[in-house]
ZAMIKE-159079 format. One record per residue (C-alpha): residue number from 1; residue in one letter; x, y, z. Coordinates in steps of 0.02 Angstrom, whole numbers, plus 50000, padded with zeros to 5 digits. Each point is the difference from the previous one (the first is absolute). Layout:
N
NUM | A | X | Y | Z
...
END
This chain:
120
1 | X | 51221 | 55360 | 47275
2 | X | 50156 | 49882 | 49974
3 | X | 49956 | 49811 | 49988
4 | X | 50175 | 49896 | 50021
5 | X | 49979 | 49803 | 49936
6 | X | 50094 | 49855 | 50031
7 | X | 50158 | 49977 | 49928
8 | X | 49949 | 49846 | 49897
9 | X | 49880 | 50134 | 49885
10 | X | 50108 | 50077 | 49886
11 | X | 49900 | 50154 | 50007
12 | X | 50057 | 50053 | 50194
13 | X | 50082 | 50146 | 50055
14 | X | 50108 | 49981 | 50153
15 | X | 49948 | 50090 | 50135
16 | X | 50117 | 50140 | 50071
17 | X | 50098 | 49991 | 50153
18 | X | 49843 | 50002 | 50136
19 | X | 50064 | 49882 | 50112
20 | X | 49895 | 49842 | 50065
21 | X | 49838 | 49947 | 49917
22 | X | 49853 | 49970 | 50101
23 | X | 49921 | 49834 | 50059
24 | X | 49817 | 50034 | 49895
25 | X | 49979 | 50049 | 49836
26 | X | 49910 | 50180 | 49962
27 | X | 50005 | 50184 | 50002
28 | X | 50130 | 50079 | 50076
29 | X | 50089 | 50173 | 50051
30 | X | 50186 | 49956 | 49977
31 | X | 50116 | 50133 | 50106
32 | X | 50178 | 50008 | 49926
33 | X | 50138 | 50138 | 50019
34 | X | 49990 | 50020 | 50173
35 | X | 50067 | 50111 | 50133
36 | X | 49990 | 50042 | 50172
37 | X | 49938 | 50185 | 49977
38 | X | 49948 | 50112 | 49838
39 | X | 50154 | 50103 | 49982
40 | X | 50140 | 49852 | 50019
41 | X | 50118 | 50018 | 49863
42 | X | 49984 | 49841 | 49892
43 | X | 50167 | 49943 | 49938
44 | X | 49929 | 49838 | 49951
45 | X | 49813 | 49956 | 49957
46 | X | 49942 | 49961 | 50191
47 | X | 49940 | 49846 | 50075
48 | X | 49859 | 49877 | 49945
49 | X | 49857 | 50043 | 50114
50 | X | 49806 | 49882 | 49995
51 | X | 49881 | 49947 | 49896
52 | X | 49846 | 50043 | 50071
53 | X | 49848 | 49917 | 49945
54 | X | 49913 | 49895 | 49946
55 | X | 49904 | 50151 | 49949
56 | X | 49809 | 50057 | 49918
57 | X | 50100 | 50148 | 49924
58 | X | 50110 | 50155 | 50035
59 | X | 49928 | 50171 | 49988
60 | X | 50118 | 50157 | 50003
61 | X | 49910 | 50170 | 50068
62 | X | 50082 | 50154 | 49913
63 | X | 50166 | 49914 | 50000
64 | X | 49999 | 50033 | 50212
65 | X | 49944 | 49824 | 50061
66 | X | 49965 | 49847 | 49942
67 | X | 49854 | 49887 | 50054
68 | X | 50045 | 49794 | 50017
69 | X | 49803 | 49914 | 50020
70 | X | 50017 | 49809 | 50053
71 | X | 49848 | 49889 | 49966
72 | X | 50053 | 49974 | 50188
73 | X | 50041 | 50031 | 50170
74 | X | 50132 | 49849 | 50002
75 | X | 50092 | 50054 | 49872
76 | X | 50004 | 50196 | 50053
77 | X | 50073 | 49926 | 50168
78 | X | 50153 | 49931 | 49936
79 | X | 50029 | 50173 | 49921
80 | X | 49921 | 50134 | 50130
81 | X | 50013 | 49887 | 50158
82 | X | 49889 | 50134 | 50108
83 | X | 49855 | 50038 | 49862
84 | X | 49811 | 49944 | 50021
85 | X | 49965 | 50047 | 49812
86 | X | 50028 | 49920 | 49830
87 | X | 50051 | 50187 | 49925
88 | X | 50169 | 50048 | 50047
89 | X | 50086 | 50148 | 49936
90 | X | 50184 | 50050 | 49983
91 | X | 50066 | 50185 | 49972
92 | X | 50115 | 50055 | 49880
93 | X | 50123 | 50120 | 50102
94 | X | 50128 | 50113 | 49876
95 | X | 49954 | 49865 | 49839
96 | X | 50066 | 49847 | 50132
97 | X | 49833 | 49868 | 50034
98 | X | 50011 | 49974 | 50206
99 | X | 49975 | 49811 | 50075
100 | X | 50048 | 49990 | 50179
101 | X | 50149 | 50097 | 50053
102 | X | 50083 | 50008 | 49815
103 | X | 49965 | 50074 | 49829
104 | X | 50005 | 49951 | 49817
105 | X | 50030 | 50086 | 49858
106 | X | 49939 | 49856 | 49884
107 | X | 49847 | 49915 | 50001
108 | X | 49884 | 49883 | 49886
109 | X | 49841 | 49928 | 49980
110 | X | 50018 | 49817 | 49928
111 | X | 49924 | 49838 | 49984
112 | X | 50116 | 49853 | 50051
113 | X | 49929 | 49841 | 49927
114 | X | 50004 | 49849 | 50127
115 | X | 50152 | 49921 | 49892
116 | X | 50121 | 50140 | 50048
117 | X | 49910 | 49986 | 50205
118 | X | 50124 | 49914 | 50141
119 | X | 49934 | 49842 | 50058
120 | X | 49889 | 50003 | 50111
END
């Protein structure tokens, strides 16, 4: 797990190109190198895609899916808009994660401390 700090500690390590940080500090599954189907040719690194979380933790199942449990329903709807649980899981399709209609070929699990969070 990668923990990024504010810029003030000169311990931090920038974090990579994932587009905008969330509004709440916590756990997340950051989607990066994106594309709108598994065998696009990447001539570039892809598009930024979410953050989902805040998370309880991400579980990978024989490198085929991933599971994404929320401690709850509230924050799984912002994410899976049509779910009634706090599990979610997303499928890895030819070594691309799926999230809605498009796929990533990068993802991380990371904590993003409330100093690096948009305000809210």
């Amino acid at each position: 797990m990668t923990t990024f700090y504010a810029k003030h500690d000169r311990s931090h390590q920038d974090p990579p190109d994932w587009g905008e940080m969330p509004k709440r500090p916590g756990l997340y599954l950051s989607l990066s190198h994106g594309r709108d189907f598994p065998q696009q040719t990447m001539r570039q690194r892809g598009f930024a895609g979410p953050k989902i979380g805040p998370l309880l933790y991400v579980q990978t199942h024989y490198a085929q899916r991933v599971s994404l449990p929320f401690a709850n329903r509230r924050d799984a709807k912002r994410f899976f808009p049509t779910t009634t649980l706090t599990l979610n899981l997303l499928e890895v399709i030819e070594g691309t994660l799926v999230y809605g209609d498009k796929c990533y070929g990068n993802w991380d699990v990371c904590y993003i401390a409330a100093e690096l969070c948009l305000p809210k």
